[in-house]
C-alpha positions, 0 to 999 in steps of 0.5 A, spaced: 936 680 914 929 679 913 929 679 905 935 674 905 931 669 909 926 670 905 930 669 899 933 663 901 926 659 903 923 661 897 929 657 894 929 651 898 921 651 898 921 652 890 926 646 889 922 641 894 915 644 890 919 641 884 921 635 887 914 634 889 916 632 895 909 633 900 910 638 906 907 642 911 908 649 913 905 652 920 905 660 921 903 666 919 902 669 913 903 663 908 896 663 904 898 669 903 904 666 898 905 663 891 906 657 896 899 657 898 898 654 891 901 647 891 898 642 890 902 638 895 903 643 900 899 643 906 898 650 909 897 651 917 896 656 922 901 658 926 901 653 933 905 654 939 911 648 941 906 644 946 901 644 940 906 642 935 910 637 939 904 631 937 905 633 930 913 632 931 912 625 934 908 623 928 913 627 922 918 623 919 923 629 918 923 636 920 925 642 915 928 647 919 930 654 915 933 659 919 938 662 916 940 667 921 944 662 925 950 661 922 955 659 928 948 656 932 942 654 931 934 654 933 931 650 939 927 646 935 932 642 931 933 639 938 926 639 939 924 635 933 930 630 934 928 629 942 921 627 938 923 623 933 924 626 928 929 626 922 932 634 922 934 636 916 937 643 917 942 648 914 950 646 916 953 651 922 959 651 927 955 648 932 951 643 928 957 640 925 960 640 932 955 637 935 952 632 930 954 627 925 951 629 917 947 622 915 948 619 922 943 623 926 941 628 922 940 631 915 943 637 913 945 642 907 947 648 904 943 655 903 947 655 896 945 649 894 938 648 896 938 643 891 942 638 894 938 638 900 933 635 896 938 630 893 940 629 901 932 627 903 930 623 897 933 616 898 932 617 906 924 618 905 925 612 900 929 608 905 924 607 911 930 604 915 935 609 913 929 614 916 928 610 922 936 608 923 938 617 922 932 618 927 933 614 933 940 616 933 938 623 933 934 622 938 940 619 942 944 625 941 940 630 942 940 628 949 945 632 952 941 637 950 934 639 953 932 646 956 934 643 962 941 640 961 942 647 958 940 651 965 944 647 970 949 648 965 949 657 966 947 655 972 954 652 973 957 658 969 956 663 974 
């Protein structure tokens, strides 16, 4: 598992370093990697949620690589659109269900990463088009806070 998530960011992060497209990547380890070296990359220490909330606030959009969750997703998918960013994230089960691709939030393939970046391009060029898919992700992920989705284990059980 280790090796293919490793292999699938190394695709998607080689095609946004050939866009030129800038970013910024938090967590350990990556001044360790030929990433490091992009001009247009910029390579932070690891931050906890609370830390990174701010910064999600200000972020136009939001990359999520977790390849590990075909039939669900990460938390901070919800957590960026709930802060007003633009999720860009790999297709899922759950995703679909719950999202409209291009209305409230980006989303891509692993076996085309570079369809991602042909899916990103004319929204970063489109200030509205990025405001419009924002506010509409924040709207739909609502429903989905860690709140919401206690008291609906709660009502389960």
């Amino acid at each position: 598992d280790q090796v293919l998530i490793a292999r699938r960011r190394n695709q998607l992060l080689t095609a946004i370093q050939h866009a030129g497209l800038p970013l910024h990547i938090y967590g350990h380890h990556w001044e360790q990697t030929p990433f490091n070296n992009v001009p247009h990359f910029h390579i932070h220490p690891p931050l906890d949620c609370t830390a990174m909330l701010p910064l999600l606030r200000r972020t136009r959009v939001a990359l999520n690589m977790v390849p590990s969750f075909p039939s669900g997703t990460h938390e901070r998918v919800f957590t960026a659109m709930l802060h007003g960013a633009v999720s860009l994230t790999q297709t899922g089960t759950l995703i679909e269900t719950l999202f409209h691709d291009g209305r409230d939030i980006l989303l891509y393939e692993w076996k085309n990463p570079e369809a991602a970046i042909e899916r990103l391009q004319p929204v970063l060029n489109d200030p509205h088009a990025l405001s419009r898919i924002a506010h509409a992700g924040t709207l739909a992920a609502q429903p989905h806070t860690w709140a919401q989705r206690a008291q609906r284990m709660l009502e389960a059980c």
